[in-house]
N, C-alpha and C positions, 0 to 999 in steps of 0.2 A: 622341476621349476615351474612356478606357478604365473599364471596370466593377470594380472592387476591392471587396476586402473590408478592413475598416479593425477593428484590434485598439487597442481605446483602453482604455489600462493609468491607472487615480488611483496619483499617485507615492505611495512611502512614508513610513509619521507621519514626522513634523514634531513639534519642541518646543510649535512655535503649533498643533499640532493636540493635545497632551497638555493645553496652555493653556486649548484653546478659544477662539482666538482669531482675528479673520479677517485672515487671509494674504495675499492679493490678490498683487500686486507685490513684497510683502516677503518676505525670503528668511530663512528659517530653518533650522538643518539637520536631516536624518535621524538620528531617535533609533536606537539598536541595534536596535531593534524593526522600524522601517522601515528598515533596511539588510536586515533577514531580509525583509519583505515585499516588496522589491525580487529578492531567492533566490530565495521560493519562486515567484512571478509569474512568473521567470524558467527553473526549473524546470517548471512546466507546460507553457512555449511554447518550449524547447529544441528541440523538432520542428519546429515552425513556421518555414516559410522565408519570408520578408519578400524585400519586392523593394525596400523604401525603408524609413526609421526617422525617425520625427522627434520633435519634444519641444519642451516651452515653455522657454523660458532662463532658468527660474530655477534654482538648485544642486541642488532637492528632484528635480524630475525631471527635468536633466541627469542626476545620481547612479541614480536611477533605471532612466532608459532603459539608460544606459553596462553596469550590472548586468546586467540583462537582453539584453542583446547579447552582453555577455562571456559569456553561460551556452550562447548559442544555435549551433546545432552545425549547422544547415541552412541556415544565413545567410552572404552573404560583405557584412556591412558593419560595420565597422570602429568607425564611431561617429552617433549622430543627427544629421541636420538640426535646429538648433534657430533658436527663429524666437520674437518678442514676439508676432505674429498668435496662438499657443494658449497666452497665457498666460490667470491667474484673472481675474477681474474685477478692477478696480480699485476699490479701494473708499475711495481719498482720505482724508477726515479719519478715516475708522474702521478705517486701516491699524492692525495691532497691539495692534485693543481689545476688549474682550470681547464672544464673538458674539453672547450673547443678550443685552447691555444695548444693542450698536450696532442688530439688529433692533427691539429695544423702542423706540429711539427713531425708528427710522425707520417704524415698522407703527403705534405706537399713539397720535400725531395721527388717524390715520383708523379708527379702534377695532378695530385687530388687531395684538396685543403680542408676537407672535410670528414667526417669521418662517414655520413652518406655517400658522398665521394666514394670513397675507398670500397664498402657495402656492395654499392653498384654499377662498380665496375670489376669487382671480382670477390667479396667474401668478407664477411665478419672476422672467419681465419686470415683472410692476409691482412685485415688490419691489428689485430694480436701480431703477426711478422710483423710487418711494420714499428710498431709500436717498441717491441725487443731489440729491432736494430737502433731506433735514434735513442736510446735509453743509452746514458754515458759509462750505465755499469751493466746493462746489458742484463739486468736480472727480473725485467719485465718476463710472464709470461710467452711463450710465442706458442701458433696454435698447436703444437704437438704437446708442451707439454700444461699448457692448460689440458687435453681432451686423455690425457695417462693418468693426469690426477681427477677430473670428475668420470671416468670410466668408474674406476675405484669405487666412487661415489655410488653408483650404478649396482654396482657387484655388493657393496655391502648389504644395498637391500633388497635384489635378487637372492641372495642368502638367507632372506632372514625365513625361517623353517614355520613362522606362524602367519606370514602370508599365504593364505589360500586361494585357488580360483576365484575369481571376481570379485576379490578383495577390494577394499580402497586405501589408497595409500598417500601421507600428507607429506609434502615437500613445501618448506619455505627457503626460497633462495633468494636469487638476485636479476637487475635487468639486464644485465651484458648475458647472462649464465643462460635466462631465459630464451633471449633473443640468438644464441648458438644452439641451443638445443633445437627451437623451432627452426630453424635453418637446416641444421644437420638431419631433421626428424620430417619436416612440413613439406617435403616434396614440390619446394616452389609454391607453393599455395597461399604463405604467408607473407607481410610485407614489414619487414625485420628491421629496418632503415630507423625505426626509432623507436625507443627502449617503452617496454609497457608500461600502465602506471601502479604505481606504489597500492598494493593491496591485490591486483588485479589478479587473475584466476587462469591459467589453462591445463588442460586436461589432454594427460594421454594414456595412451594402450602400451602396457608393457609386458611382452609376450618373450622370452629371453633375451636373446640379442635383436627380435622384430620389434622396435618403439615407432610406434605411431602417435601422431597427435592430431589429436580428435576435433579442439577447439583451441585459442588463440584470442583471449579477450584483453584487448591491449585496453579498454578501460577498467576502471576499479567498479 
């Protein structure tokens, strides 16, 4: 198994991200604005040779990724791998509803009305719990099985036989998706409490199951 470096691009705004609104599964599309944060993200890493490209299957970073690979001149791949294993969370009954009234109901049963609240007083995971239990159908995410289904994610392109040592490797996800991995990954180093922005870049070390992250650039 080989040792890569993993470039994980947050796709571009979204109307549910002008909204404020949480995303998960639901597909919204790239405002003008995220069509340019998909440019200029793309423009940065036009040098950058990739040895694989993948993405989560929804439109926002489908469109995304596709940008970003159209721009890049030291690449020969054509289009992502895309795959349900790196999509957002799912967030069930709270697809499509406002994110600080679906946090306030899921934090402040346990007297944190926020979803920083929640962060920093115990975990991104216990607010995925959270979130699963005030869900009336209970088909939210919670963090286990969010972290069964993007492990998956992981393993697909630990697999792939044409990554080699010191490969680079392109991942377009999401801000919840981002914001758990650098948690689960960043050794406390990072400060997770609020979602990075739309385009923005961080970079890790992936060594089998040893994932490090290297950088953390919460702006675009």
């Amino acid at each position: 198994m080989s040792k890569f470096n993993l470039y994980m691009v947050r796709h571009g705004q979204t109307y549910f991200n002008i909204y404020n609104k949480l995303q998960g599964w639901s597909n919204s599309p790239l405002t003008e604005k995220g069509i340019q944060n998909a440019v200029d993200t793309g423009e940065k890493l036009k040098n950058t040779k990739f040895a694989a490209a993948y993405c989560s299957d929804t439109t926002r970073a489908e469109q995304t990724a596709q940008t970003i690979l159209d721009k890049n001149d030291a690449s020969d791949i054509d289009a992502p791998i895309t795959s349900m294993f790196f999509r957002e969370e799912f967030y069930g009954y709270f697809e499509g509803n406002d994110m600080s009234q679906a946090w306030y109901l899921a934090g402040a049963p346990h007297g944190l009305p926020t979803f920083r609240d929640i962060v920093e007083k115990y975990s991104i995971g216990k607010a995925k719990d959270y979130l699963k239990e005030a869900d009336p159908f209970h088909q939210a995410e919670n963090n286990q099985e969010y972290w069964t289904r993007l492990d998956q994610g992981f393993d697909l392109i630990k697999q792939n036989s044409d990554i080699k040592d010191g490969d680079n490797v392109l991942l377009i996800s999401h801000g919840n998706t981002l914001l758990s991995i650098v948690e689960r990954y960043g050794k406390g180093q990072f400060d997770v409490t609020e979602r990075p922005a739309n385009g923005s870049l961080t970079k890790l070390t992936v060594d089998g199951d040893d994932i490090q992250v290297v950088s953390f650039n919460q702006q675009s």
